[in-house]
N, C-alpha and C positions, 0 to 999 in steps of 0.2 A: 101543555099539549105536546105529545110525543112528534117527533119528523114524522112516523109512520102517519099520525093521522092528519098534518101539517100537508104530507105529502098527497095523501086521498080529496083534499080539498083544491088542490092545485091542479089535481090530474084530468079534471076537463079543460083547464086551461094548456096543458100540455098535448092535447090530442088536438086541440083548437089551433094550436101554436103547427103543428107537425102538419095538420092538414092547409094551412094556410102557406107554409115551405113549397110544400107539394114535389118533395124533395124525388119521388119517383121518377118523375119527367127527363129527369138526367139532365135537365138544363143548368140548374145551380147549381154554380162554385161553394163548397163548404165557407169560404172566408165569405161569400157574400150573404151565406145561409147566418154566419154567424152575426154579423152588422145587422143582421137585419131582428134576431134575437134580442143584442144588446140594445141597440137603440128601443125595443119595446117594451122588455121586460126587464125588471131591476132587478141586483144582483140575487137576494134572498129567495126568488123567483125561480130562477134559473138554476141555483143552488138546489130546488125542490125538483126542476125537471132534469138534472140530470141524475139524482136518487130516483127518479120515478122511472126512468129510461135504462138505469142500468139493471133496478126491478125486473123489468120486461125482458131485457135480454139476457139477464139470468135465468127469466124462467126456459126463454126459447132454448138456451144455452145446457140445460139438464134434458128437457125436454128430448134433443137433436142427441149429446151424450146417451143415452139410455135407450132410442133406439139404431144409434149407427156408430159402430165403430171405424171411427175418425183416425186420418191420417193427416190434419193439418193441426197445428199449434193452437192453443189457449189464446193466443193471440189473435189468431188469425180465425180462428171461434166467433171471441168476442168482438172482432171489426165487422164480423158478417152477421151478428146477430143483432146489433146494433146499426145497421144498416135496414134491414128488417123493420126494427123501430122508427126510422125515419119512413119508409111508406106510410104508415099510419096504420091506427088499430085494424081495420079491416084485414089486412095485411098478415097484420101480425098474428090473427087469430087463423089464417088460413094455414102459415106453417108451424103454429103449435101441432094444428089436428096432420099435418105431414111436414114433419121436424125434415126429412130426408131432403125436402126443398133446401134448405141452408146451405147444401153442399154446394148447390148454383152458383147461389150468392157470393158462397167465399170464393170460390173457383172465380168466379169474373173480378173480384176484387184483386185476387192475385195477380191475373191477366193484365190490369190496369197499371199498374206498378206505379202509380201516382198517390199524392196525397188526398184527395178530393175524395174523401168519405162522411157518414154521419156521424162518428165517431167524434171528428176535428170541429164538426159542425157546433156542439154545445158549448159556451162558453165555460173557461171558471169565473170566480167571481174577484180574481186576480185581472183577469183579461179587463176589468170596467177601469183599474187604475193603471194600466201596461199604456205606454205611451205608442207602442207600436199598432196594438188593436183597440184602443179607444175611437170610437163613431164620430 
């Protein structure tokens, strides 16, 4: 079985996972968003959610490309489109259909100038044996 369809099987547990974060609320710390990942889900898991997350915000990420031309970085893109994905899919389907929303996004993330995004949120599967982010 290919990751792709590896992936498609995991992805209601990925949207189960993101709506249970309820990462929108601005109340959760990414490091406690993450502990709370690792302690639930095992590495190969999380491995599958973050291929399915960077999915999504690749697509929001062409999507927002093709209609606005952007004055912020690749990076700075991908931190806000991936942020996006942490709201959850209702969310996310709202700024495919107005990519231009994204700009918000990154703009307040800049504002922020902190680490505390969805980005830092996903574990890798390094973090399960790191003696500093082990649960």
């Amino acid at each position: 079985m290919s990751n792709n369809q590896l992936d498609k099987l995991h992805e209601f547990d990925f949207w189960s996972m993101i709506k249970n974060l309820n990462w929108g609320d601005n109340t959760l710390h990414c490091l406690a968003a993450r502990q709370y990942i690792m302690k639930n889900f095992p590495p190969y898991k999380v491995n599958a959610f973050r291929r399915i997350a960077d999915t999504y915000a690749t697509k929001l990420i062409e999507s927002y490309e093709s209609t606005v031309k952007s004055i912020f970085s690749i990076s700075e893109i991908y931190n806000g489109a991936m942020e996006v994905v942490g709201f959850g899919k209702a969310e996310f389907e709202r700024y495919i259909k107005d990519p231009i929303l994204l700009s918000g996004i990154i703009e307040s993330l800049i504002e922020k100038e902190e680490d505390n995004k969805f980005v830092y949120a996903l574990p890798f599967e390094d973090d399960y044996f790191n003696k500093e982010t082990i649960v």
